[in-house]
C-alpha positions in Angstrom: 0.0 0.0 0.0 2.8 2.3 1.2 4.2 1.7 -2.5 1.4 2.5 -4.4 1.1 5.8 -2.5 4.5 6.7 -2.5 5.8 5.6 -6.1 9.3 6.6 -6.1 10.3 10.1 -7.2 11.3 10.7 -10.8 15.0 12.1 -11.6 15.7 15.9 -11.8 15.2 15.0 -16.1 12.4 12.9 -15.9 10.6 15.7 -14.3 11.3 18.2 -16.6 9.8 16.1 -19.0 6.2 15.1 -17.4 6.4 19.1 -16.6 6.7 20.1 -20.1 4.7 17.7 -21.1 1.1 18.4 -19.2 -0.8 20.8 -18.0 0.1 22.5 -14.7 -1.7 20.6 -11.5 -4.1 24.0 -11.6 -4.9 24.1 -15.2 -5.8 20.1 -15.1 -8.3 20.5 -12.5 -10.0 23.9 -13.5 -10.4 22.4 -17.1 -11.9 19.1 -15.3 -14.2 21.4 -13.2 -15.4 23.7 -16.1 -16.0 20.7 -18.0 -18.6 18.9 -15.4 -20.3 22.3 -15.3 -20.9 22.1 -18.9 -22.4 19.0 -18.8 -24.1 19.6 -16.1 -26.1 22.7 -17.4 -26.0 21.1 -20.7 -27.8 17.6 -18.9 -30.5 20.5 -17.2 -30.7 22.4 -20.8 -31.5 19.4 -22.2 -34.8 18.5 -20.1 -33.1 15.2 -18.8 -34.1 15.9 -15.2 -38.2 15.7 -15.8 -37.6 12.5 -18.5 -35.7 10.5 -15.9 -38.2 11.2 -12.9 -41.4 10.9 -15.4 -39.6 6.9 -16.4 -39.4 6.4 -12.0 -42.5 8.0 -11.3 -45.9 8.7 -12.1 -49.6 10.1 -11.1 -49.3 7.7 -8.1 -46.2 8.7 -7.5 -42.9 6.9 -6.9 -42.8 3.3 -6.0 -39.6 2.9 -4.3 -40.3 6.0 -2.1 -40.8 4.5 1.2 -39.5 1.0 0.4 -37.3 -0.6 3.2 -34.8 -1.0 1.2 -34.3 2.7 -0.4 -36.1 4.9 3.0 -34.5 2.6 5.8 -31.1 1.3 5.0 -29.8 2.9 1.6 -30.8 6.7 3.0 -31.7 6.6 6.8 -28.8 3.9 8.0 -26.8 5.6 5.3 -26.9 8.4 6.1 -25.9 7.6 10.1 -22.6 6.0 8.7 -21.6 9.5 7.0 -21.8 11.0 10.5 -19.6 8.6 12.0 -17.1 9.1 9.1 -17.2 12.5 9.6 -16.9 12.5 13.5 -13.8 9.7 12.9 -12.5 12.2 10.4 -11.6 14.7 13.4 -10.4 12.2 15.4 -7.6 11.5 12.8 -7.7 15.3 12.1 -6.7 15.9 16.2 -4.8 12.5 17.3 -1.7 14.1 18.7 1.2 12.5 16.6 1.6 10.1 13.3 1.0 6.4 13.3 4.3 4.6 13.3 6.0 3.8 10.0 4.1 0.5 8.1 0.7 1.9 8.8 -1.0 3.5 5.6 0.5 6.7 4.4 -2.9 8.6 4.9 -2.1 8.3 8.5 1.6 9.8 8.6 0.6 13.3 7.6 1.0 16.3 9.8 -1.7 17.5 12.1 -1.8 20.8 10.5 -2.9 19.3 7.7 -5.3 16.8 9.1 -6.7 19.7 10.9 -7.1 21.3 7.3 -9.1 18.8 5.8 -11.2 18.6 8.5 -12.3 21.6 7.5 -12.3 21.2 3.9 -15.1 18.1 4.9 -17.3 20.5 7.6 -17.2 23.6 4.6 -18.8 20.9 2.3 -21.4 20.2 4.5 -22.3 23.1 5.5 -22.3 25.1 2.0 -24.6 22.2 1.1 -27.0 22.6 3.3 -27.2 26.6 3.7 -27.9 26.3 0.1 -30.6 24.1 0.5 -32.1 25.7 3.4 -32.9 28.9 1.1 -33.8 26.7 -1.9 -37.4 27.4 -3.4 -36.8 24.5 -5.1 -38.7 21.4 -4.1 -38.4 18.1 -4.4 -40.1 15.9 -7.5 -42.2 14.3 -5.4 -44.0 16.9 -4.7 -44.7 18.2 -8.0 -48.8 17.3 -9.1 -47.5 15.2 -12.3 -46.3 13.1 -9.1 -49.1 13.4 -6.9 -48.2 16.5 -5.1 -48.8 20.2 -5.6 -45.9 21.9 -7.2 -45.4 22.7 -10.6 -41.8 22.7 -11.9 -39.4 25.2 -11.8 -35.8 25.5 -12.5 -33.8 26.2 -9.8 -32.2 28.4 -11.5 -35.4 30.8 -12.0 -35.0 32.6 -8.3 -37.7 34.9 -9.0 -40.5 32.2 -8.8 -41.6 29.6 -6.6 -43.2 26.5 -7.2 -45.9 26.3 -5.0 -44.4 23.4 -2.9 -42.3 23.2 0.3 -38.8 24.1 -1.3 -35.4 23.5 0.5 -34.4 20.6 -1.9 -31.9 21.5 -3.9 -28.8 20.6 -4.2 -28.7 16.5 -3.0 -27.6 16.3 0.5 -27.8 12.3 0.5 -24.9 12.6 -1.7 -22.6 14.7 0.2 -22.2 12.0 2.5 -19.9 10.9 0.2 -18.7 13.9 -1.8 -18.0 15.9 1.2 -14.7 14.2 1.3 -13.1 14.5 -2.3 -10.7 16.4 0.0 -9.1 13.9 1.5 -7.6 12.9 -1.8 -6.1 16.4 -2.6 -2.6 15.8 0.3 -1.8 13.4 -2.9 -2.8 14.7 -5.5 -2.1 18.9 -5.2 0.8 18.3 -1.5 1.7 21.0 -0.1 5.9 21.7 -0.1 7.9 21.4 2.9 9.0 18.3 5.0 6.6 15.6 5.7 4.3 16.0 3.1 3.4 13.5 0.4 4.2 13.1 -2.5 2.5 13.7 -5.8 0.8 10.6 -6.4 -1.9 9.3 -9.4 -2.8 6.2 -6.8 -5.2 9.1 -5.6 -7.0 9.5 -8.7 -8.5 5.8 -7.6 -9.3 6.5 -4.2 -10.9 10.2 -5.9 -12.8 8.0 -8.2 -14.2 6.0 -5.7 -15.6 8.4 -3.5 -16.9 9.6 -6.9 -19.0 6.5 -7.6 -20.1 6.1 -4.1 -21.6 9.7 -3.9 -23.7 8.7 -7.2 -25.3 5.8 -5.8 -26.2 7.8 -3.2 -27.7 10.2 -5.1 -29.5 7.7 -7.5 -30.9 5.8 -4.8 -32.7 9.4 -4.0 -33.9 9.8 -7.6 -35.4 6.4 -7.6 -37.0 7.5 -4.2 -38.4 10.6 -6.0 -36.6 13.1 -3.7 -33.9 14.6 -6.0 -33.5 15.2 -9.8 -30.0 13.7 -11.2 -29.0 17.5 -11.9 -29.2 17.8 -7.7 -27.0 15.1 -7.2 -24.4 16.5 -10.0 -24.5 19.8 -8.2 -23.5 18.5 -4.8 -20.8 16.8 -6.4 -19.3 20.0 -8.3 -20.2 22.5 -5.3 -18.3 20.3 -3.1 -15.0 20.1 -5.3 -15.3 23.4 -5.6 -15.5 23.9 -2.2 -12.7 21.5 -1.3 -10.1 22.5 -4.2 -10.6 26.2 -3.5 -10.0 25.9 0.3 -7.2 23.6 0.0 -5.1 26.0 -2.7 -5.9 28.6 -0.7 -4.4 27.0 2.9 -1.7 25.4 0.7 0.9 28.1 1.2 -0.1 28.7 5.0 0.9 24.8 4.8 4.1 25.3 3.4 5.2 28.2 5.5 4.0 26.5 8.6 6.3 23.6 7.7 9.3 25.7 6.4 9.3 27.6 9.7 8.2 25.0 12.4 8.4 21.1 11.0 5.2 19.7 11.6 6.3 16.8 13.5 2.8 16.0 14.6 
């Protein structure tokens, strides 16, 4: 495990090459970011959200919506396992030195850091669900093609309300798992200084993952009626954006930390 994380370090020419060679860590990322937005709006431009409810739901409403299966275990015990990641997050974010060496690598990082991320997972929550609590938007279930009162509205269209009970945009389900795409970004975007990882693709895998949990998540809501796909795409991007912002922006309070006072801790 320690190898895949910590590949070892090119030569002094090798670098120069892969430098030359692609775009700058910044560049990659903002160019993967823009590019979900487009989709994204292009997926809402498109109508896709009201086709894929209307093939899960109908007059009746949504079948799966208060299943066992999808209400009980895949959203309500679910959703208690993010909580405990998060509240085990801090506890790794605050334990008062590294693991020993042999223990995985996301372990041996220095407090500071820990700390950091910490916060990069709390922002995420919390932007998602300020956001949503001033959302007109409501849910599809409630709209009447589903059974319910509202009539649809983009949540984009801030001057008018639907007539239903609002506050569902974007997909909070999902940020139980998207709220910690920061965890990945030690590896992928490290900070300089001493003790800090190295740059490492292994990350991309662990980013990915993350990536294809928070979906399911937010699937198993569409299928329940609660959220349109668009929501679900939304919490992921707002919480990249979230993450990657915070992170460049404590990256050189990182450095300087570490350049003045090794973080030994």
């Amino acid at each position: 495990m320690a190898r895949l994380l910590y590949p070892p370090q090119p030569s002094p020419a090798m670098s120069a090459t892969s430098t030359s060679s692609s775009p700058a860590p910044l560049s990659r990322h903002l160019l993967l970011f823009l590019g979900a937005v487009v989709l994204t709006l292009a997926w809402e431009l498109l109508g896709a959200d009201l086709a894929v409810m209307h093939f899960f739901g109908s007059a009746q409403g949504f079948p799966l919506r208060s299943s066992w299966l999808m209400e009980t275990l895949l959203h309500d015990d679910l959703r208690k396992l993010g909580v405990v990641l998060y509240a085990l997050v801090w506890v790794w974010a605050l334990w008062p030195q590294r693991w020993s060496a042999g223990h995985w690598p996301v372990f041996q990082i220095g407090r500071r850091e820990r700390i950091w991320l910490g916060v990069l997972v709390t922002a995420c929550l919390l932007a998602i669900n300020l956001i949503k609590r001033s959302s007109a938007t409501s849910c599809p279930w409630s709209l009447s093609e589903f059974g319910g009162v509202a009539a649809y509205v983009s949540h984009w269209n801030l001057w008018l309300t639907d007539g239903g009970p609002g506050h569902c945009f974007p997909g909070g389900h999902a940020s139980s798992a998207f709220a910690f795409i920061g965890l990945t970004l030690p590896w992928l975007e490290p900070s300089t200084g001493p003790g800090h990882p190295a740059p490492n693709t292994q990350a991309w895998r662990w980013l990915g993952l993350i990536g294809v949990i928070g979906i399911f998540l937010g699937a198993v809501q569409t299928l329940r009626g609660a959220h349109y796909p668009s929501h679900t795409l939304w919490t992921l991007l707002i919480c990249w954006g979230v993450s990657w912002a915070l992170w460049r922006l404590g990256r050189p309070w990182l450095a300087r930390s570490a350049a003045t006072s090794p973080d030994r801790v």
